[in-house]
GUTORFI-565885 format. One record per residue (C-alpha): residue number from 1; residue in one letter; y, z, x. Coordinates in Angstrom, 2 decimals, always signed. Example, Ala and Ser with C-alpha at 12.3 -4.5 7.8 and 13.67 -1.06 7.14 Angstrom:
<nodes>
{node 1 "A" {-4.50 +7.80 +12.30}}
{node 2 "S" {-1.06 +7.14 +13.67}}
</nodes>
This chain:
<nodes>
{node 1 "X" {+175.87 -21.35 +172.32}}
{node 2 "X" {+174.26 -24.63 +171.36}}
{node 3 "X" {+174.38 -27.33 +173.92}}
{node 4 "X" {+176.71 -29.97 +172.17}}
{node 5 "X" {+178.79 -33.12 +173.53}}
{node 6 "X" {+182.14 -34.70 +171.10}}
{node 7 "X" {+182.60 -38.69 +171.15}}
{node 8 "X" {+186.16 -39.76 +169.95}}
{node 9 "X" {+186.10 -43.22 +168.28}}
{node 10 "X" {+189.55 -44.17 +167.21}}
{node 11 "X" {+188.67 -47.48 +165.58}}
{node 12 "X" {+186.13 -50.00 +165.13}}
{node 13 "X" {+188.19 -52.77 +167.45}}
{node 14 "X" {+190.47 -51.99 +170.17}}
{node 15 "X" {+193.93 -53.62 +168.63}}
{node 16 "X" {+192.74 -53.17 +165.11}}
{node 17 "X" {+195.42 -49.73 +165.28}}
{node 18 "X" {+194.68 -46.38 +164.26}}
{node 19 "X" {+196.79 -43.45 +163.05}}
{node 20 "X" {+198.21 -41.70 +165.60}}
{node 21 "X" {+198.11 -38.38 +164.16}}
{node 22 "X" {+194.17 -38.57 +163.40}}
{node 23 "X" {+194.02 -39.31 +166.66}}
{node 24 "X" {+195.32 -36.56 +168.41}}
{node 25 "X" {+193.78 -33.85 +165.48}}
{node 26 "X" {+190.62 -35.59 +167.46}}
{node 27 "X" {+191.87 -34.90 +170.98}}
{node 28 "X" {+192.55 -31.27 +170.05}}
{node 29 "X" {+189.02 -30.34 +169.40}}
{node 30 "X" {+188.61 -31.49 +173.26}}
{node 31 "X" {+186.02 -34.44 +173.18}}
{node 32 "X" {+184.22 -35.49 +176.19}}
{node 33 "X" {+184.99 -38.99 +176.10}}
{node 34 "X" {+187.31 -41.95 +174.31}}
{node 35 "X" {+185.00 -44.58 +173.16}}
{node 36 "X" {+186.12 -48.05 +171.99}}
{node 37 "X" {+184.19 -51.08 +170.92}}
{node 38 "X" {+186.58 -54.41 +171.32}}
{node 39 "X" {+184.37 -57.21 +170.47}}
{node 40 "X" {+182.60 -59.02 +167.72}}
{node 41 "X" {+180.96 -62.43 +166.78}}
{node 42 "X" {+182.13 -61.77 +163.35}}
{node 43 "X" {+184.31 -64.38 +163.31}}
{node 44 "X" {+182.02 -66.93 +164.76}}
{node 45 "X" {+181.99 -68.82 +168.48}}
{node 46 "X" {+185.54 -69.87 +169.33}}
{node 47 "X" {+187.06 -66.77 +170.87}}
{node 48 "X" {+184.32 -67.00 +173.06}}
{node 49 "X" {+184.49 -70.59 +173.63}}
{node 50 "X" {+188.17 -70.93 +173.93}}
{node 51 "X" {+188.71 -68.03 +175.97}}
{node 52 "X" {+191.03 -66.11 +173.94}}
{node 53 "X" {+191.11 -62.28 +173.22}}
{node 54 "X" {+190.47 -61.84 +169.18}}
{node 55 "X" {+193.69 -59.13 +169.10}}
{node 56 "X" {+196.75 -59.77 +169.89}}
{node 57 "X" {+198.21 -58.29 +173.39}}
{node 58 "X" {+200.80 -56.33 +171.88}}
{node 59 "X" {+198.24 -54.96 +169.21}}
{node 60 "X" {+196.20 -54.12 +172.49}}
{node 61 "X" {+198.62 -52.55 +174.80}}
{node 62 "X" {+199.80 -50.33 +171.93}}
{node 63 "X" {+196.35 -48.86 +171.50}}
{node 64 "X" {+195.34 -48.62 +175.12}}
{node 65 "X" {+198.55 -46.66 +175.84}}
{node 66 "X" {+197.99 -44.19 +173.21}}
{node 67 "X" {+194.15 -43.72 +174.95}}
{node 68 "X" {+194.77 -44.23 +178.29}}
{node 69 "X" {+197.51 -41.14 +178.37}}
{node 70 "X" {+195.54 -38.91 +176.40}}
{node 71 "X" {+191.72 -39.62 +178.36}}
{node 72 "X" {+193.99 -39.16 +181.41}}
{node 73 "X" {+195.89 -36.43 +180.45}}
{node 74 "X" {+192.74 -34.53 +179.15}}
{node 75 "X" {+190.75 -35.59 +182.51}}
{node 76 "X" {+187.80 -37.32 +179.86}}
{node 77 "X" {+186.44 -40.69 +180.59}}
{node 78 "X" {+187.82 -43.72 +178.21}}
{node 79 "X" {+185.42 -46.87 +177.76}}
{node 80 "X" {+185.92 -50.01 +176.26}}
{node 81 "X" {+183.25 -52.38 +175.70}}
{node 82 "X" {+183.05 -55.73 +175.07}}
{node 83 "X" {+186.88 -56.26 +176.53}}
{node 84 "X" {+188.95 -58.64 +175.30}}
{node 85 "X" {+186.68 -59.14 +171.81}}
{node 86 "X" {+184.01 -61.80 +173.61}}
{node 87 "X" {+183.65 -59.97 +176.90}}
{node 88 "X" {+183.69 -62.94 +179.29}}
{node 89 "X" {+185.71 -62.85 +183.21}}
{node 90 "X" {+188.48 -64.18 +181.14}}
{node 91 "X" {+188.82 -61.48 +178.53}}
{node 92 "X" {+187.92 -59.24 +180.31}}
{node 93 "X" {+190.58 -59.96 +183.18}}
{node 94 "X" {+192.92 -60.25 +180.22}}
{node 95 "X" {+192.21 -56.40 +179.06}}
{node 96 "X" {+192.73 -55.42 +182.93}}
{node 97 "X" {+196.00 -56.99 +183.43}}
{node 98 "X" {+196.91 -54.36 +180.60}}
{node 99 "X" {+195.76 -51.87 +181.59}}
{node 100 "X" {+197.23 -51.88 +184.94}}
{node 101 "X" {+200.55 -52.48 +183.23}}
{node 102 "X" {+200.40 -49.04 +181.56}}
{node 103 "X" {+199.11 -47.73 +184.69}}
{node 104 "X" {+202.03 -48.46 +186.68}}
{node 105 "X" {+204.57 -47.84 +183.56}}
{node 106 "X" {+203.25 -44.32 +183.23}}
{node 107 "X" {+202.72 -44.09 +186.79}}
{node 108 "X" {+198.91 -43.07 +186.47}}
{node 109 "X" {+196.46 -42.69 +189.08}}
{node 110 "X" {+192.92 -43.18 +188.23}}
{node 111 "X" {+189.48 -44.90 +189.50}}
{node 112 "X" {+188.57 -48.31 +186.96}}
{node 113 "X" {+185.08 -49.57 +187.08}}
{node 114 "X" {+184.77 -53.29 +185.45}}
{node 115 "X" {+181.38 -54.17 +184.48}}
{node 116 "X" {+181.21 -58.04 +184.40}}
{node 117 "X" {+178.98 -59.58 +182.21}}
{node 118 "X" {+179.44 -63.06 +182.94}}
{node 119 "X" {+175.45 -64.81 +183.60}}
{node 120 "X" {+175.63 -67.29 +186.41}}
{node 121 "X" {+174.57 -71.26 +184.78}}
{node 122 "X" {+171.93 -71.09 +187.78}}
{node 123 "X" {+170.30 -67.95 +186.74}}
{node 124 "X" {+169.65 -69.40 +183.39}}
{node 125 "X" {+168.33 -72.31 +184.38}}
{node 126 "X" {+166.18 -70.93 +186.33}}
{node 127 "X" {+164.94 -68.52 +183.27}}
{node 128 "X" {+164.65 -71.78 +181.74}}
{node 129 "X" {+162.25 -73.19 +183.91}}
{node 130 "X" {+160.12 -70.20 +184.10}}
{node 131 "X" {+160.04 -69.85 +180.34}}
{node 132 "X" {+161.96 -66.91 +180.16}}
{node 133 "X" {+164.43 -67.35 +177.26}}
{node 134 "X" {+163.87 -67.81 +173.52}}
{node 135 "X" {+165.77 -68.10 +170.62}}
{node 136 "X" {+167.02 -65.00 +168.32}}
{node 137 "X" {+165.19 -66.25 +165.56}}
{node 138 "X" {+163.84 -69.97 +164.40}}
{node 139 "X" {+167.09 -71.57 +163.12}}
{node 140 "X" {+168.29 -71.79 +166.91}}
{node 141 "X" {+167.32 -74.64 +169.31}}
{node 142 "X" {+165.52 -74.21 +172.34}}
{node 143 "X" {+167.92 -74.07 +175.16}}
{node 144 "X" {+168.03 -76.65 +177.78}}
{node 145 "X" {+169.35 -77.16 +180.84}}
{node 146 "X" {+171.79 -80.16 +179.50}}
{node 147 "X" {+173.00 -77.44 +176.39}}
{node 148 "X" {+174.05 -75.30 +179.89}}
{node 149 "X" {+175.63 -77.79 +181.23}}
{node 150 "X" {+178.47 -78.36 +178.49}}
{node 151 "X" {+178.49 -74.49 +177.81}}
{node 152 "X" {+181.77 -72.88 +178.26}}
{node 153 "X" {+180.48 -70.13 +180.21}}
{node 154 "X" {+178.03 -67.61 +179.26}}
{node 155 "X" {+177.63 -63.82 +179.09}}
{node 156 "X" {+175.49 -61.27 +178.07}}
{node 157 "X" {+174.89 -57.86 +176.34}}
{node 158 "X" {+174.42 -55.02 +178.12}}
{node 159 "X" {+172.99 -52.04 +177.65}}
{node 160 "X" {+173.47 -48.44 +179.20}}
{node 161 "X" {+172.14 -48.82 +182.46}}
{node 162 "X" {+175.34 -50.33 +184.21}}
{node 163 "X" {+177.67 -47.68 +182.09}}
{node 164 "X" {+175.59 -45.01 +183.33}}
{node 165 "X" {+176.00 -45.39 +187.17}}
{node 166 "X" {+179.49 -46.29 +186.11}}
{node 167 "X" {+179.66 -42.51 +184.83}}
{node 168 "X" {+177.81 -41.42 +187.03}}
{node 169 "X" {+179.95 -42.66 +190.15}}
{node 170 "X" {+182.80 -40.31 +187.91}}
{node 171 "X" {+184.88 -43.81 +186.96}}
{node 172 "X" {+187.47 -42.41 +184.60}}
{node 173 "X" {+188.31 -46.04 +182.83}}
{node 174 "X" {+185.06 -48.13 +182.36}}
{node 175 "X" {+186.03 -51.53 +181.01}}
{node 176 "X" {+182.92 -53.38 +180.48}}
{node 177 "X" {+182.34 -56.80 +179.73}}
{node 178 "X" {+179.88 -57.82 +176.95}}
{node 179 "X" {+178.35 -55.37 +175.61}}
{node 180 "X" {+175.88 -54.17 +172.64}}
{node 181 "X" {+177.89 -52.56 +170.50}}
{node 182 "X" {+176.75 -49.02 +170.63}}
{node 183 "X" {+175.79 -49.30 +174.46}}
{node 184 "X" {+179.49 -47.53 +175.87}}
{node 185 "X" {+178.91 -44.89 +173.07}}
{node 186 "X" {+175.22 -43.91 +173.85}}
{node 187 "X" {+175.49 -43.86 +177.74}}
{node 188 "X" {+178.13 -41.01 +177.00}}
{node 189 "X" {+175.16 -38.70 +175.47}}
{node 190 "X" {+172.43 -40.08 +177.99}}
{node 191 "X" {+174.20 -39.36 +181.07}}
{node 192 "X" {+175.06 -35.53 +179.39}}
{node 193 "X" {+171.17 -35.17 +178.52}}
{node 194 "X" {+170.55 -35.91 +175.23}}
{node 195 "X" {+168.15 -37.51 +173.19}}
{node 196 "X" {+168.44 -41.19 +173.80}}
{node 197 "X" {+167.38 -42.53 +170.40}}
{node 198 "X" {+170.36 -39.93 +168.69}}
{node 199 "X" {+172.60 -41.40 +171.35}}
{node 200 "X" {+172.07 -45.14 +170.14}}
{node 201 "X" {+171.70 -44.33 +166.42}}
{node 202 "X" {+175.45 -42.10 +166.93}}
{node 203 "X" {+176.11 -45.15 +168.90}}
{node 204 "X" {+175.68 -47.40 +166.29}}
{node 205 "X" {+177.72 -45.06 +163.73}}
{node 206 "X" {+180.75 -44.42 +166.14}}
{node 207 "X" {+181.41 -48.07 +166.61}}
{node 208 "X" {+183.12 -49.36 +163.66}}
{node 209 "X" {+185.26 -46.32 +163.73}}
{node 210 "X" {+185.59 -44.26 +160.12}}
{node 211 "X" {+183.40 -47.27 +158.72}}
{node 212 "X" {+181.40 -45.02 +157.43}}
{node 213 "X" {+183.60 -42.65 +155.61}}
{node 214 "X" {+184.80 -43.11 +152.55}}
{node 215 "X" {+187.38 -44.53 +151.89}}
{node 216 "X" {+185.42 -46.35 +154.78}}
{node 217 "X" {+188.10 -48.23 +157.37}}
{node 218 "X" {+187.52 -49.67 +160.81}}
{node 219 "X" {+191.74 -48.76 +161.34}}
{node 220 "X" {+190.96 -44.55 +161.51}}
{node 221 "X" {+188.83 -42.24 +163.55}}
{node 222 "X" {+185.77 -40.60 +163.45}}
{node 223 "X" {+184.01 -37.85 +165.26}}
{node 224 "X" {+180.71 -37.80 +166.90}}
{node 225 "X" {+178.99 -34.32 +168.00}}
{node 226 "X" {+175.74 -34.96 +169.89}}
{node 227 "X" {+173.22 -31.58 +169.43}}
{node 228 "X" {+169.64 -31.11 +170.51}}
{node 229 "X" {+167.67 -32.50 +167.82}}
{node 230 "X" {+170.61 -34.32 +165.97}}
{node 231 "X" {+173.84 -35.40 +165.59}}
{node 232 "X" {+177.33 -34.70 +163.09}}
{node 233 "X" {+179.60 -37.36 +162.30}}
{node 234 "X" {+182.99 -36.73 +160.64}}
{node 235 "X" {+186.52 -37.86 +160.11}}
{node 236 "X" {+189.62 -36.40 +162.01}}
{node 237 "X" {+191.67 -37.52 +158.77}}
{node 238 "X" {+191.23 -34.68 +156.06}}
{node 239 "X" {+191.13 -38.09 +153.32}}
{node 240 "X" {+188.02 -39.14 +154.29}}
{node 241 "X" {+185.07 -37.53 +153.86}}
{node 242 "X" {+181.40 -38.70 +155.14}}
{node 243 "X" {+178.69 -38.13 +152.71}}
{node 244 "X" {+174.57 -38.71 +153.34}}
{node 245 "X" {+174.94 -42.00 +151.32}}
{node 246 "X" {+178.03 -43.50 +153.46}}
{node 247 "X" {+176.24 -42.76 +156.77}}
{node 248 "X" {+172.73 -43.91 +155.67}}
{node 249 "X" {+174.34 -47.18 +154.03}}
{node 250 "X" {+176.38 -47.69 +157.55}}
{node 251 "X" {+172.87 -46.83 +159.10}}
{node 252 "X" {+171.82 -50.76 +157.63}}
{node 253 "X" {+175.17 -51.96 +158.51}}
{node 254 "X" {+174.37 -55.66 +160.13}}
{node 255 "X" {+170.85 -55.44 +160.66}}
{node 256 "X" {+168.11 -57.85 +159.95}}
{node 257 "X" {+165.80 -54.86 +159.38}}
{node 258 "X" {+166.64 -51.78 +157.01}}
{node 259 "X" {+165.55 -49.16 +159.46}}
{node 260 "X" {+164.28 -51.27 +163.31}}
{node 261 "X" {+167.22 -51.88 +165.09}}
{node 262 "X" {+166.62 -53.99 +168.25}}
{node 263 "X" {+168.97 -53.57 +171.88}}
{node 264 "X" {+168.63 -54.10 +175.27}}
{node 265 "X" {+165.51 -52.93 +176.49}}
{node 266 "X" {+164.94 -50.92 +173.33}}
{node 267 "X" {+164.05 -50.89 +169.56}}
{node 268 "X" {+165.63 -48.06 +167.52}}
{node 269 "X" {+163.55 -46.87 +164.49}}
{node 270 "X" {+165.11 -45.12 +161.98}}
{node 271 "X" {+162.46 -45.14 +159.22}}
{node 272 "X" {+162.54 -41.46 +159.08}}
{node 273 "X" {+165.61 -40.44 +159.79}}
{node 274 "X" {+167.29 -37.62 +157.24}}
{node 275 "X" {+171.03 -37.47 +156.24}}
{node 276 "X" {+172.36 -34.06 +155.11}}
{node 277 "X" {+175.82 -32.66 +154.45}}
{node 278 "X" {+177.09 -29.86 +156.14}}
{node 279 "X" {+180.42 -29.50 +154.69}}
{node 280 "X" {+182.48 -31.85 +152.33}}
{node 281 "X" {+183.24 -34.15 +155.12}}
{node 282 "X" {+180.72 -33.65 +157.92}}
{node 283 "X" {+177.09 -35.44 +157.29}}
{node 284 "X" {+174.40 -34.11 +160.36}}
{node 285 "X" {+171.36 -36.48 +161.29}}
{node 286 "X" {+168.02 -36.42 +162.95}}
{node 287 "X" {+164.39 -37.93 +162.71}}
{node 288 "X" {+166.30 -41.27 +165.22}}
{node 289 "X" {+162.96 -42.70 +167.40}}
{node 290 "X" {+163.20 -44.83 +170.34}}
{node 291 "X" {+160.59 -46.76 +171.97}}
{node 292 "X" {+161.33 -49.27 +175.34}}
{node 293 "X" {+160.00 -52.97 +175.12}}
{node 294 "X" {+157.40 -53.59 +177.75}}
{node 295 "X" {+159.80 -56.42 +178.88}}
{node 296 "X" {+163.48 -56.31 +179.10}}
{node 297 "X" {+165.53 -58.80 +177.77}}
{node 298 "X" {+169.34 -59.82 +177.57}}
{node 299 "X" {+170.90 -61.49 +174.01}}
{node 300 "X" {+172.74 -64.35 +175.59}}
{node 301 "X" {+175.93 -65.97 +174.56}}
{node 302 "X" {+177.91 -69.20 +174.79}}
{node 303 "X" {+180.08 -71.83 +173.33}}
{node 304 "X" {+180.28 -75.61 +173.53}}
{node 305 "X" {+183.11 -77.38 +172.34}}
{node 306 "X" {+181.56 -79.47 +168.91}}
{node 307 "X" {+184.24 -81.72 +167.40}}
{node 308 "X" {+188.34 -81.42 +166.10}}
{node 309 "X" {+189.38 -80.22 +162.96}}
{node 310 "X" {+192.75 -81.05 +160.45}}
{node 311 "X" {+192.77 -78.81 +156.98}}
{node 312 "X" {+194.71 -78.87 +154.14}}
{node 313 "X" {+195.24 -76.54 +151.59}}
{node 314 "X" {+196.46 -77.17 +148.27}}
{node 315 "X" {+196.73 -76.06 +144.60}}
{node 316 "X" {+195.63 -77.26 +141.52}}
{node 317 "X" {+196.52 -76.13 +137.81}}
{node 318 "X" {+195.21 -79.07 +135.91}}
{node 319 "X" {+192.54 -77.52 +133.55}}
{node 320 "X" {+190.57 -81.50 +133.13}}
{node 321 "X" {+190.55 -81.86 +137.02}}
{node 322 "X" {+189.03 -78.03 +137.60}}
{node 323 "X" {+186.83 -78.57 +135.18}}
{node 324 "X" {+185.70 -81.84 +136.96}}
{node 325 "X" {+186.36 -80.90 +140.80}}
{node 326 "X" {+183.14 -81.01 +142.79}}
{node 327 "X" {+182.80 -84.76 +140.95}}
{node 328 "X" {+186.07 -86.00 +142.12}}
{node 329 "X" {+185.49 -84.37 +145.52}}
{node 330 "X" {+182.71 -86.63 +145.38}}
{node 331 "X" {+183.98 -89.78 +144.69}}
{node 332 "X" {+187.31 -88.93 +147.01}}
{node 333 "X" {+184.84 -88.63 +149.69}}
{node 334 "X" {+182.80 -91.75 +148.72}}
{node 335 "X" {+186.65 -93.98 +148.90}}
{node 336 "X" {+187.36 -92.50 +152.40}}
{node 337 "X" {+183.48 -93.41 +153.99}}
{node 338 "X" {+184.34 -96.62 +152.34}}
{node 339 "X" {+187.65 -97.01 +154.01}}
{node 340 "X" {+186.81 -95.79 +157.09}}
{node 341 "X" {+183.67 -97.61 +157.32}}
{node 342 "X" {+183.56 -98.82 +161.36}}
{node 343 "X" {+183.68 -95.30 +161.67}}
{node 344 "X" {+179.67 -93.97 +161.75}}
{node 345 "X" {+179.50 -91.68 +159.14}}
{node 346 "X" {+177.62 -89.32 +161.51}}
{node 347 "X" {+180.46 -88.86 +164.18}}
{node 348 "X" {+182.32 -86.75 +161.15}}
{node 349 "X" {+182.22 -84.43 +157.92}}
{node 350 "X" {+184.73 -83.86 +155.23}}
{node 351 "X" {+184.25 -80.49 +153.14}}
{node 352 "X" {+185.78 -78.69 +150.27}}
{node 353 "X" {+186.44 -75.32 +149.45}}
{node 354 "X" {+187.40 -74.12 +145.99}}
{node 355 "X" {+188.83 -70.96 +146.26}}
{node 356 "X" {+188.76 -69.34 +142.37}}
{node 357 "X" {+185.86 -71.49 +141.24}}
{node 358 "X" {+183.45 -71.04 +143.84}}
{node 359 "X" {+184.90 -71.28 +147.59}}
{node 360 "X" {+183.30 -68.15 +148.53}}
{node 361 "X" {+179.47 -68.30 +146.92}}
{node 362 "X" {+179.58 -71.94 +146.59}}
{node 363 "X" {+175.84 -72.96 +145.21}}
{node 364 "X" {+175.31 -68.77 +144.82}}
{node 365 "X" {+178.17 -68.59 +142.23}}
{node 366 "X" {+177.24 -66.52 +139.30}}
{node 367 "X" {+180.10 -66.95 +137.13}}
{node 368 "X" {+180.69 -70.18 +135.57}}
{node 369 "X" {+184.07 -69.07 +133.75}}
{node 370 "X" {+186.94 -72.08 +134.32}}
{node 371 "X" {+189.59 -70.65 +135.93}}
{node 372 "X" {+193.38 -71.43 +135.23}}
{node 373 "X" {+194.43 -72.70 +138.52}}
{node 374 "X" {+192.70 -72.98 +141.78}}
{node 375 "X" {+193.22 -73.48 +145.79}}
{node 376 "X" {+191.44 -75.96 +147.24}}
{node 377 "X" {+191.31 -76.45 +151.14}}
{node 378 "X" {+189.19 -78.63 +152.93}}
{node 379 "X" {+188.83 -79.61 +156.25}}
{node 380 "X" {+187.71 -82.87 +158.27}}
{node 381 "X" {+185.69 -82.85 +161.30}}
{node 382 "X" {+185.54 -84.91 +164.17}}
{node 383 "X" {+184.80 -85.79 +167.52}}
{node 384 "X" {+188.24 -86.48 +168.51}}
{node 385 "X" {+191.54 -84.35 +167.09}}
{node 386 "X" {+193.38 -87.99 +165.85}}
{node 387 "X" {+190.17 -89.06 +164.19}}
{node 388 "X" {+190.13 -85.75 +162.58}}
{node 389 "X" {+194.06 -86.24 +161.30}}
{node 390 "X" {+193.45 -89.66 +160.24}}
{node 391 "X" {+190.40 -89.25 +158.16}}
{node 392 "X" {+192.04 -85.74 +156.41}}
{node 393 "X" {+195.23 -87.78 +155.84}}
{node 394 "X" {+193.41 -90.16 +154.10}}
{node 395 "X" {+191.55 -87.45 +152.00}}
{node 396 "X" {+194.87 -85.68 +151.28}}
{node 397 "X" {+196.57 -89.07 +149.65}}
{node 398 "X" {+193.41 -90.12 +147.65}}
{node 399 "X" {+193.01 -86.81 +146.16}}
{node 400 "X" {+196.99 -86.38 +145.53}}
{node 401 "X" {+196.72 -89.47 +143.32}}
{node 402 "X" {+193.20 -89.91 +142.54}}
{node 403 "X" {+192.60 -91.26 +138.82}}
{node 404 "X" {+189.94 -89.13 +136.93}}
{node 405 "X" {+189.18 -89.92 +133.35}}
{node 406 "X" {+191.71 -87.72 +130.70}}
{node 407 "X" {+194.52 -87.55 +133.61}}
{node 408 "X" {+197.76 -87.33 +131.75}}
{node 409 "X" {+200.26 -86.80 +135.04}}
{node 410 "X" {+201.13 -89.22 +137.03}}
{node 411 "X" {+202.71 -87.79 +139.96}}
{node 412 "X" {+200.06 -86.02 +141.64}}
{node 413 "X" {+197.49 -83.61 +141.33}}
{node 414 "X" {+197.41 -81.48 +144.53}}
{node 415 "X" {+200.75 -79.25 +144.97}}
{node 416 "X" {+201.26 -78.01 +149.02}}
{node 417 "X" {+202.18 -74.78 +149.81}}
{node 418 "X" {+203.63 -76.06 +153.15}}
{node 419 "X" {+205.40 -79.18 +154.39}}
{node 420 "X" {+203.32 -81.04 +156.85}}
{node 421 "X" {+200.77 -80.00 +154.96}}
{node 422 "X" {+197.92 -81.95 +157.03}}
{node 423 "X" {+197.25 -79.27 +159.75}}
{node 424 "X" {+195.42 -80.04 +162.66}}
{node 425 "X" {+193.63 -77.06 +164.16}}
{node 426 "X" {+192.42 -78.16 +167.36}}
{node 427 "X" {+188.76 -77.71 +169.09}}
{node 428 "X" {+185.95 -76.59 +166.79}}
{node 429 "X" {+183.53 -74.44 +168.81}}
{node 430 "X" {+179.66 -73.74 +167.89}}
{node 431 "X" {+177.24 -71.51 +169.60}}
{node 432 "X" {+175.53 -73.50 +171.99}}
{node 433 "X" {+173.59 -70.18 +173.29}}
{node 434 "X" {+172.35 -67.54 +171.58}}
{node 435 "X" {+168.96 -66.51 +173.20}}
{node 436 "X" {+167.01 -63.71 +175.23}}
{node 437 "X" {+166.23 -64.18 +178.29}}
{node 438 "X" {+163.85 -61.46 +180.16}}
{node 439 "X" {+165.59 -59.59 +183.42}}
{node 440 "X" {+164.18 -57.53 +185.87}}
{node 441 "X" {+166.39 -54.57 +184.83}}
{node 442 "X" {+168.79 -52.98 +182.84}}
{node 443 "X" {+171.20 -53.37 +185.83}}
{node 444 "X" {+170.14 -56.60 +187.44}}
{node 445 "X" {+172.49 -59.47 +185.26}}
{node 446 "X" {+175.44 -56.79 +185.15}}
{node 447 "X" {+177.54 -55.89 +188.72}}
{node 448 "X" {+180.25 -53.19 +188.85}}
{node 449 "X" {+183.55 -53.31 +190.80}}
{node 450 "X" {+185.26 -50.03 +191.33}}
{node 451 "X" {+189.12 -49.86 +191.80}}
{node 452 "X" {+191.33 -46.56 +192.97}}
{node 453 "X" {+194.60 -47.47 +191.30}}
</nodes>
């Protein structure tokens, strides 16, 4: 019989759900490990910078029970990268705390190995110095050692190395901190034997969970079977089906390159790689290359607090102001720089968003139709949270009664969904890191703590 391994992914983010009866068709064809991605920088720098996990902890505990009993209970490894969504000490202390409360509920006995991924600020300095970090492309700064200094902490993405010896040292819960995404699912093939570029490429498949189905969703689960010479991905819920096209399309999911996708210590080419179907819902893959960069490097990650932000969001119906919005936008923000002129103009920004018009595309919009009502929100920046309120406050009453020419009512033009409606959001975060810097190994920036619970 052909030498084969099974990867269970139940969703693309741990707390995002998944059906529980998909699940456990999965666990009935006897996988040799759970794995689940929890992080992201889809939704932009603040998790990270603020220290908070991007699901919620009931979400969280409700999905780690539901793996945690069955990876136990089937004697399979379960791994979890990227733990608490940004993968810092923080979230990933915040994952642990979890898990050992299901632990001790269920009254399971088991061996954890954490896999920090938090980069000391000395380290990178030091890199700094030596010239050993660059930016991920142009648009971002160099990095200094001041930018360090008022960075909220900093991790990094690691690759298989620390997951293998984590495997390899028979830990049956892995939680690891940062991580590149398909990293936890590819050190399951590697340490079994196979192929290392299929490995990453199923890697980067399994992690968004049945993503690459259709009907594609990151809530569902999706099978990965690692074979000499390729791999099979399918759905454990009989109303999804992969095809060649879904998987190939998922293959260019978030890349900056169609077919060169670039990791820790590797770059993945996928140029020729060939999608066929093997059944209605099962697509099988091969032709994945790997090559290893001469010098190995670490994406880097951090947060610095930027300014304070109050938003308000609004409606507006009147067909003369919609068709006019972006100029009385204008000239609203013109009267507040002119009221709140000891204020630099640099030290804050006010923006719009007109959602219906063109809130999402802005500039890029390619319909021009005049909608019959719109929302508008917009937002005020600044460097402290009461400058913030004061200046949106002011926005909020000019625009409420501002006079544009053809303006037959009287008694306001903005109407609130909510009363306040000024709503002050808090700390505004920005990447302050976002770099390579070159290691000595794989293993080097990433220590593992083992725990007999």
């Amino acid at each position: 019989m052909e030498k084969q391994i099974k990867i269970l992914s139940p969703c693309g983010i741990l707390g995002y759900g998944f059906p529980i009866k998909h699940f456990m068709i999965g666990m009935e064809e006897e996988p040799d490990a759970i794995v689940v991605d929890a992080g992201s920088t889809d939704a932009g720098p603040h998790k990270l910078g603020a220290g908070v996990a991007i699901v919620s902890r009931l979400a969280c505990k409700k999905d780690l029970s539901v793996l945690i009993n069955e990876s136990r209970n089937h004697k399979i490894p379960l791994i979890i990268g990227s733990a608490g969504g940004s993968g810092a000490r923080n979230h990933t202390e915040w994952t642990l705390d979890i898990i050992y409360e299901i632990l001790k509920e269920k009254n399971i006995n088991c061996k954890i190995a954490i896999i920090w991924a938090d980069i000391p600020v000395d380290r990178v300095k030091i890199a700094i110095r030596e010239n050993k970090i660059e930016g991920l492309s142009q648009n971002v700064p160099i990095l200094t050692e001041e930018l360090v200094d008022v960075t909220n902490g900093i991790v990094a993405q690691m690759g298989v190395e620390p997951i293998l010896e984590a495997l390899e040292n028979k830990a049956d819960i892995i939680v690891c901190g940062r991580a590149y995404d398909p990293a936890p699912f590819a050190a399951v093939g590697i340490y079994h034997g196979f192929d290392e570029a299929l490995s990453y490429h199923l890697g980067k498949i399994l992690e968004c969970g049945a993503l690459c189905a259709e009907p594609g969703s990151a809530k569902d689960c999706i099978m990965g079977v690692l074979k000499e010479g390729s791999f099979q991905v399918y759905p454990t819920n009989i109303n999804r089906k992969c095809t060649p096209i879904s998987v190939a399309a998922h293959t260019f999911y978030e890349k900056d390159h169609p077919y060169v996708l670039k990791g820790p210590g590797i770059v993945l080419n996928l140029e020729n790689c060939e999608f066929e179907a093997i059944s209605e819902s099962s697509v099988s893959v091969k032709g994945s290359k790997l090559s290893k960069t001469p010098i190995y490097k670490i994406k880097l990650e951090g947060a610095r607090q930027k300014l304070f932000r109050t938003f308000v969001i609004a409606g507006v119906r009147d067909p003369i102001l919609i068709n006019i919005i972006e100029k009385v936008e204008a000239l609203v923000i013109e009267s507040v720089k002119e009221y709140f002129s000891e204020i630099p103009k640099e030290d804050y920004s006010i923006n719009f968003y007109n959602y219906g018009k063109n809130g999402v595309m802005g500039e890029l919009e390619a319909s021009l139709n005049i909608p019959h009502e719109i929302g508008v929100l917009f937002e005020v920046l600044a460097k402290t949270q009461s400058q913030a309120s004061a200046i949106c406050s002011l926005v909020r009453s000019t625009f409420m009664h501002y006079g544009y020419e053809g303006r037959k009512s009287t008694s306001g033009n903005l109407a609130f969904p909510f009363s306040p409606s000024d709503i002050e959001f808090g700390v505004v975060y920005e990447f302050s890191v976002y770099h390579l810097m070159e290691v000595k190994d794989g293993k080097e920036m990433f220590p593992i703590e083992y725990k007999n619970i």
